[in-house]
C-alpha positions, -999 to 999 in steps of 0.1 A, spaced: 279 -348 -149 241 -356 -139 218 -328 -139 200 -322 -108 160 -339 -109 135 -312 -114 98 -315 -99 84 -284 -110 80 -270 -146 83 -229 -142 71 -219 -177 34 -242 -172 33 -224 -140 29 -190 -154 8 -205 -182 -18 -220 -157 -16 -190 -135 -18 -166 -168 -51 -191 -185 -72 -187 -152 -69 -153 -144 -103 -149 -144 -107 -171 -117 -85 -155 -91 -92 -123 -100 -133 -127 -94 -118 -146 -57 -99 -118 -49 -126 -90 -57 -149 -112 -32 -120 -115 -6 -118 -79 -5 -151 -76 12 -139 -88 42 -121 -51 52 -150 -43 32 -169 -56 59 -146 -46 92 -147 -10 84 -179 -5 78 -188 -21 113 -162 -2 128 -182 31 114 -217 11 128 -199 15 161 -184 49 162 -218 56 154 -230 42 183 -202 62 208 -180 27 208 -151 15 198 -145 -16 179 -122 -39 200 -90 -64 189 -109 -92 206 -141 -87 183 -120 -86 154 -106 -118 166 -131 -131 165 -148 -123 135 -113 -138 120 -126 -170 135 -159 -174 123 -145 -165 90 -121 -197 93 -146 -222 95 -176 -208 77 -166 -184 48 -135 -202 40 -141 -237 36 -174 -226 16 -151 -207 -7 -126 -233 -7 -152 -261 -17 -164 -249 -46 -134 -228 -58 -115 -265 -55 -141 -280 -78 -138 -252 -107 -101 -247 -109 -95 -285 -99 -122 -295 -129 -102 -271 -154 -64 -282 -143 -74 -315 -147 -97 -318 -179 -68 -328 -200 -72 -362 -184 -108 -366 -200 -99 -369 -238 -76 -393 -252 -64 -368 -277 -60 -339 -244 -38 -368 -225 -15 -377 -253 -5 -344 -260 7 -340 -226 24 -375 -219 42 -367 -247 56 -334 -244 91 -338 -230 79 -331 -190 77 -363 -166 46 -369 -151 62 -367 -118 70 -327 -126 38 -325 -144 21 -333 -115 35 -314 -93 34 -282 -109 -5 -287 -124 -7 -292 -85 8 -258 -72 -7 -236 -96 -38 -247 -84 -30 -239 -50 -16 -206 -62 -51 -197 -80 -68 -208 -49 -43 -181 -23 -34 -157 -46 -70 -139 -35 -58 -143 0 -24 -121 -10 -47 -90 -20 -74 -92 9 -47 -100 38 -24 -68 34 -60 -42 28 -75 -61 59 -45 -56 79 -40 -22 68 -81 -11 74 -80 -33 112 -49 -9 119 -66 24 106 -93 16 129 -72 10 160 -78 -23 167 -45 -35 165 -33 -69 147 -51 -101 164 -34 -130 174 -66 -148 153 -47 -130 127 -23 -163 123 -50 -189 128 -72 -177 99 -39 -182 73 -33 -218 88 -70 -227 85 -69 -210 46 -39 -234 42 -49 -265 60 -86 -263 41 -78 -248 6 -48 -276 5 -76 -301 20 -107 -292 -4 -81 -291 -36 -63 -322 -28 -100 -340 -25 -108 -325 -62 -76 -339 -73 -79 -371 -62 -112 -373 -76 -96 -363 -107 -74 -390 -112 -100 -420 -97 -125 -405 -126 -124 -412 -165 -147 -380 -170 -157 -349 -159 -194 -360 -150 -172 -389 -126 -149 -364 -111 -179 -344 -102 -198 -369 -87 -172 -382 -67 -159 -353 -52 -197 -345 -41 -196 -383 -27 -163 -379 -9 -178 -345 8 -213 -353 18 -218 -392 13 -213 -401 52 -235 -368 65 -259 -380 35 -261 -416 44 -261 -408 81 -292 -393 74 -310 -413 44 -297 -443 67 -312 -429 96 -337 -416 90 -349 -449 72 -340 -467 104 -359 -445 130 -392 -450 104 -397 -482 121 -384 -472 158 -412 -454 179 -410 -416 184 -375 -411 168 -374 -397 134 -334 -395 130 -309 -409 151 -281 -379 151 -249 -400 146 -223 -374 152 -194 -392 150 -201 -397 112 -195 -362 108 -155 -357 105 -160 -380 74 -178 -357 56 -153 -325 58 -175 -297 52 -205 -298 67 -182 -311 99 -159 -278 99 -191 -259 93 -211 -273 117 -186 -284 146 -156 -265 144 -150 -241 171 -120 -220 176 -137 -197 203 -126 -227 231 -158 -221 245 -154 -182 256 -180 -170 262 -169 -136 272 -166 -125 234 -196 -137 216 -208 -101 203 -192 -90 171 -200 -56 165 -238 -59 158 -234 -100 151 -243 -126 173 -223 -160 171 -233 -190 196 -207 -195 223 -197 -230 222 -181 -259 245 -147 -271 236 -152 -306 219 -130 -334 212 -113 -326 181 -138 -290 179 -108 -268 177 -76 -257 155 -70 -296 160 -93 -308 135 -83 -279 110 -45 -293 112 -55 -330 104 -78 -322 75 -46 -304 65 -28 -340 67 -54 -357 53 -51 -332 20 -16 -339 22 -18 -376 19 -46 -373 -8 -21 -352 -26 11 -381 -24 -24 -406 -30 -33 -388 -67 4 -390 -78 2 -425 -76 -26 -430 -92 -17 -405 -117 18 -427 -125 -7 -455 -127 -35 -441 -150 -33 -455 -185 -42 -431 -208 -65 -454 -229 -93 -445 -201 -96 -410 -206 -134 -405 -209 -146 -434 -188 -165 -430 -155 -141 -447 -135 -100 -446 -144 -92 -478 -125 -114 -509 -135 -110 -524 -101 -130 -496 -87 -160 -501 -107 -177 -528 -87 -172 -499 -58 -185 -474 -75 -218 -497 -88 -227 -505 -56 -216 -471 -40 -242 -457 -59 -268 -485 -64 -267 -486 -21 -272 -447 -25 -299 -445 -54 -321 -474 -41 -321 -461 -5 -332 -423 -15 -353 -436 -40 -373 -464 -16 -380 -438 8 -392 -415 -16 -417 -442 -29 -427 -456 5 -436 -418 18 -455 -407 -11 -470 -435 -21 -479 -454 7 -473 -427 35 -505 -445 56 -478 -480 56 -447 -459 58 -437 -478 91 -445 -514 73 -407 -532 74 -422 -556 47 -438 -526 29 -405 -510 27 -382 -542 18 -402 -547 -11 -399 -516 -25 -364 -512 -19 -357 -542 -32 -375 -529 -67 -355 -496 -62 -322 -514 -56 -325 -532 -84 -335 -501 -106 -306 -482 -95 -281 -512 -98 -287 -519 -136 -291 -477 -141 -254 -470 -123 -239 -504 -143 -252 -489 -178 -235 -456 -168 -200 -468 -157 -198 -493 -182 -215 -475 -215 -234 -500 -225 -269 -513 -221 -261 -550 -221 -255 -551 -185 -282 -583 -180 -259 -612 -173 -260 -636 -148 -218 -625 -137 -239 -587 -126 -266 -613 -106 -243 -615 -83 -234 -580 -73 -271 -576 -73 -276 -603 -47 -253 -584 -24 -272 -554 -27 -304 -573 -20 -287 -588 12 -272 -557 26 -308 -544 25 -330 -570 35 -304 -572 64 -309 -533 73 -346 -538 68 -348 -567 92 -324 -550 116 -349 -516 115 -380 -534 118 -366 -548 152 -346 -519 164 -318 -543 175 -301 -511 182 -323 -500 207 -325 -465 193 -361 -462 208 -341 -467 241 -320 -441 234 -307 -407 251 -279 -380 256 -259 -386 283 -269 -364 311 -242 -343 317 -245 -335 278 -279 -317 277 -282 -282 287 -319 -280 287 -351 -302 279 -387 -292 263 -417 -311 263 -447 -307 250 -483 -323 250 -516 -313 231 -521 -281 258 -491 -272 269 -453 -266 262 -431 -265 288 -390 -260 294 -369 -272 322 -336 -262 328 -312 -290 334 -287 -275 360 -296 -287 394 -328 -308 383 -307 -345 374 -334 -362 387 -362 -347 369 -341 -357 336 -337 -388 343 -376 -392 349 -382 -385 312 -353 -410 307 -375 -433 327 -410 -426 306 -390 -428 275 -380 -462 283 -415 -472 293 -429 -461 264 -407 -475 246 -414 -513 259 -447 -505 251 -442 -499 214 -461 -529 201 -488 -518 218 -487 -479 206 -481 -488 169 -509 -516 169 -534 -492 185 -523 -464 159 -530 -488 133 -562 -499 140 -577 -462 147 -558 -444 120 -583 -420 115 -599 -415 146 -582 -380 149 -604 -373 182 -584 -394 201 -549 -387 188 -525 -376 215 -491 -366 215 -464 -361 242 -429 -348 228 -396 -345 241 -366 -325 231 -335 -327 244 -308 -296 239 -276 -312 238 -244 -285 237 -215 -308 244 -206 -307 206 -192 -269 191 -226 -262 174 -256 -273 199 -282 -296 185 -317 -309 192 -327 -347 199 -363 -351 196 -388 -380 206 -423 -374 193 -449 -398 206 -481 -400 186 -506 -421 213 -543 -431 207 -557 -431 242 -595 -432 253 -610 -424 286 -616 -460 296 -579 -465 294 -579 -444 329 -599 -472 347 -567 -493 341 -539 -473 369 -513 -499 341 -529 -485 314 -503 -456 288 -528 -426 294 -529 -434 330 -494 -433 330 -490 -405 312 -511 -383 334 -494 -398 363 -463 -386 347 -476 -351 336 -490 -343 375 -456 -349 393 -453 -314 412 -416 -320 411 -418 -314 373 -431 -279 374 -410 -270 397 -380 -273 380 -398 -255 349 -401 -227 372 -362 -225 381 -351 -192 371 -315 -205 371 -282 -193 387 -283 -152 392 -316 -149 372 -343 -126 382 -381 -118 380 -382 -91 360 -416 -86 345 -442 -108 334 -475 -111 307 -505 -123 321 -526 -131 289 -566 -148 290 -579 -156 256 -616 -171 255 -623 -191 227 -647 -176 196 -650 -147 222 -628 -119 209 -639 -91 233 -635 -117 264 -599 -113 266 -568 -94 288 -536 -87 282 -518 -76 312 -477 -66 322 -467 -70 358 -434 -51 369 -406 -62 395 -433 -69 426 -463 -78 413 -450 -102 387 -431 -114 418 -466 -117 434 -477 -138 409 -448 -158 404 -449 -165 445 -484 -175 443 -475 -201 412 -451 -218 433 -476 -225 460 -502 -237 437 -477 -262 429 -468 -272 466 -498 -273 470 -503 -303 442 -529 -280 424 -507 -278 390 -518 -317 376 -531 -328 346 -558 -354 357 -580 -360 329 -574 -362 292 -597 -336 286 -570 -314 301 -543 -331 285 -564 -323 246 -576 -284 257 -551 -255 268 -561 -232 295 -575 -198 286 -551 -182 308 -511 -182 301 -483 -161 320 -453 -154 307 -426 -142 329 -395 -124 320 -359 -128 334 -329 -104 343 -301 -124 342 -265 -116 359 -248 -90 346 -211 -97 328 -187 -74 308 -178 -82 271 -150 -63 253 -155 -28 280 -193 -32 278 -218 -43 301 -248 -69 293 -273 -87 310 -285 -122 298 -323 -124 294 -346 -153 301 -382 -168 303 -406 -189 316 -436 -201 307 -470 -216 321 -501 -223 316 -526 -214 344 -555 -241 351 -584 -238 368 -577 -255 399 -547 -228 406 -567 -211 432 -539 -192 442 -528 -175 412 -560 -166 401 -564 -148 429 -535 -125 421 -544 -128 384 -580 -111 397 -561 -84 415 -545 -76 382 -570 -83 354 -601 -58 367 -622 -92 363 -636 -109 395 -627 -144 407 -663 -157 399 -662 -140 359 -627 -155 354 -644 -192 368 -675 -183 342 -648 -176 313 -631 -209 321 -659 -230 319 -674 -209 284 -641 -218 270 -639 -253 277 -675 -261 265 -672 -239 235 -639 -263 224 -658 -293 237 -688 -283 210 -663 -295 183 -667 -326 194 -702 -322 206 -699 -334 242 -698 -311 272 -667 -318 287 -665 -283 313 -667 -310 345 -632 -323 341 -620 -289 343 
């Protein structure tokens, strides 16, 4: 009679399990901080007269799934994968076990599941204390409770099954750690090196945030983009923590946790194939599978040469940084450095100088002189570039006096106005880069006018910046086509500061800070708080300063020196009830009060014990005393 097939060897389970003891009993002593953690918040809040609710603990469960767990699952994955595994890496390790009388199929598999069972078994001891210490406390047992085990599963099967597979590609430990780096970070890595080295070229982006890159690189993308909160905002406090509500993404959610969880699944059923495959005669070389050599050389040649050229090219010769020629030559030389380093490596030998590795060589230098070309032209038009606008939630900008932010709910048009000036500028880039070339180190005249764009469509917000560095002289303003005249054009639409003055929806004027600070002067100053009506007062007054076309930048005088005067005004926002308790959302806004505001100082003189005519006399003592840097009195264009 045949005997049934077996895929799992019990007594190697117990030995693996038994030899790494160390491991999962230093896991599970960490895990255990968790209820650690909960009850001591839940005595933080009894302190306090509160409760600690189910839905907080909910959702501490959630930031837990997709920070501390795929964290602990990375690098736990690494060890015990490195130690399960390192029989591979000696010819002597490797024989042994092919000849033992145990398929490699069971093998395998049961090398396989005691890793997993090192990697959970701290999950046994924490889950039943949690759940016991969230009961004691009242708070019940969270429906998060379920989603935290499935996102332990999905990711510690995911991060384990990416160790093993980088096991079994690799001759050598040094291999299987370099690849399972590669796998986890080389397109958030590259996104950025590659980015970042295209956008040198391209005016006023410094790197071109290429989200959809992300998912490739598995931790940094649950870490970063993963959101299991849906977007509720009605639960972001967690006892006396603070997590960033977020919107609900494509693949943001439980979603993306499930198909890493395939993805490890597949890597798994990948490694046993390549394990069946694996001669043994290659244990101790970088790569298991010669066909993957060529990959692997110019894997990391592409990587070396790129990190190392724009090392060079911004140390060395930061003043030609955005030279395209500057840059091909010197990755070229970096290339080729890292080609023949990377080909010594894999193939452990240093007669790698034939004309058969010319070739690979020659595609490197292609690839590169393509991407250089490509850069140096922007024939992606990333200078052209934007979020969409229903993405962005809020926009800065910022010149040499002033910083400003303008809330994007009800203001379209406004945004697409800086859509408009980044465009022109953009079209104007020849003339910009020549111009900052030729006065590199006429500082006087350097300008800049920054924008920032605060994208939240994805689960974590980010920040798109264009940063404009502009030489501009006051001739330029005799030319209406001119970029400076432009620019002040641009920076005196009344329209502008009055959606920077928006309170938004169900916001309120709650207080404000009237602050005057007088250069080299430091008993000329006030500091002064206005409550509920007067900051009201002051606020009202603002506004018709702006009607009134009085808030302008007209000369670039005003565009290089701030105003002595700033007022910063606090907001009340609308009230809303999270887990039994009652908050308010605060606010602010900010601006920068010139001379020609008539109307606030007016209110500002009410309020600072100073008379109209002093505050006019402080004004102009502050704009000549900045103006003596440059030893021209400039107090007329004020």
């Amino acid at each position: 009679m045949k005997s049934k097939k077996s895929f799992f060897e019990k007594s190697l389970f117990k030995a693996n399990i038994k030899r790494y003891w160390l491991i999962w009993t230093v896991l599970s002593v960490l895990m255990c901080l968790v209820p650690a953690f909960v009850f001591s918040q839940s005595r933080l809040e009894l302190a306090h007269g509160n409760m600690i609710s189910p839905k907080e603990i909910a959702y501490m469960y959630k930031a837990l799934a997709v920070v501390a767990v795929p964290i602990t699952a990375f690098f736990a994955s690494a060890l015990v994968g490195g130690l399960l595994w390192n029989y591979l890496y000696t010819q002597r390790s490797v024989g042994f076990f092919h000849t033992i009388p145990v398929s490699r199929n069971k093998l395998f598999v049961t090398n396989y599941l005691s890793g997993l069972a090192i990697l959970l078994i701290p999950y046994l001891f924490a889950a039943p204390i949690t759940m016991l210490v969230v009961l004691g406390i009242g708070a019940g047992v969270p429906s998060a409770t379920f989603e935290l085990m499935f996102c332990v599963l999905c990711e510690t099967i995911l991060f384990f099954s990416i160790a093993t597979v980088s096991a079994h590609i690799t001759g050598n430990i040094f291999g299987m750690g370099a690849l399972y780096l590669t796998i986890n970070f080389l397109s958030t890595f590259l996104t950025y090196v590659a980015s970042r080295t295209y956008c040198r070229f391209v005016l006023g982006v410094y790197n071109a945030d290429l989200v959809w890159t992300d998912f490739l690189s598995p931790l940094t993308y649950i870490v970063s983009r993963v959101d299991l909160t849906n977007g509720d905002s009605s639960a972001d406090y967690i006892g006396y923590y603070h997590f960033n509500s977020a919107v609900k993404s494509w693949m943001g959610g439980i979603g993306a946790i499930a198909v890493y969880g395939i993805i490890g699944l597949a890597l798994c059923f990948l490694s046993l194939y390549l394990y069946k495959k694996r001669k043994s005669e290659v244990a101790g070389d970088f790569a298991a599978f010669r066909v993957l050599r060529p990959a692997f050389i110019g894997l990391f040649s592409a990587v070396g040469g790129l990190t190392l050229a724009s090392l060079v090219v911004s140390i060395v010769f930061n003043s030609r940084e955005e030279d395209p020629w500057l840059f091909l030559v010197v990755s070229l030389i970096s290339v080729t450095l890292a080609y023949y380093v990377t080909k010594m490596i894999i193939e452990k030998s240093f007669f790698v100088f034939t004309k058969k590795s010319i070739k690979g060589l020659v595609a490197l230098w292609i690839i590169f002189s393509l991407f250089t070309i490509a850069s140096g032209n922007d024939i992606f038009k990333v200078a052209y570039s934007h979020p969409a606008l229903e993405e962005i939630d809020n926009l800065s900008f910022n010149f040499n006096a002033g910083y400003y932010d303008i809330d994007v709910n009800g203001n379209e048009e406004i945004i697409k106005e800086f859509f408009d000036f980044q465009n022109y500028l953009a079209d104007r880039a020849d003339e910009i880069k020549e111009r900052n070339r030729e006065y590199e180190n006429d500082y006087y005249h350097d300008f800049y006018f920054d924008i920032e764009y605060h994208v939240a469509k994805q689960s974590n917000s980010r920040y798109e910046n264009r940063d404009y560095r502009l030489k501009l002289f006051e001739e330029d303003l005799k030319n209406p086509d001119s970029i400076a005249s432009k620019l002040l054009e641009f920076l005196s639409n009344k329209e502008l500061y009055k959606a920077m003055m928006e309170c938004g929806q169900g916001y309120e004027i709650d207080s404000c800070n009237v602050y005057g600070s007088f250069y080299n002067n430091n008993n000329d100053y006030f500091d002064e708080t206005l409550w509920l009506t007067d900051a009201k007062e002051l606020y009202d007054a603002i506004m018709k300063d702006i009607d009134a076309g009085r808030v302008k930048v007209s000369s670039l005088n005003q565009l290089r020196i701030s105003p002595p005067i700033e007022v910063y005004f606090d907001l009340k926002g609308p009230a809303s009830e999270r887990n039994g308790r009652r908050y308010t959302e605060p606010g602010s806004l900010r601006i920068q009060i010139t001379k020609d505001m008539t109307e606030s100082l007016k209110v500002i003189e009410k309020y600072s014990k100073k008379s109209y005519d002093e505050l006019m006399k402080m004004y102009e003592d502050h704009y000549n005393e900045y103006s003596n840097d440059y030893s021209t009195d400039y107090s007329e264009d004020f």
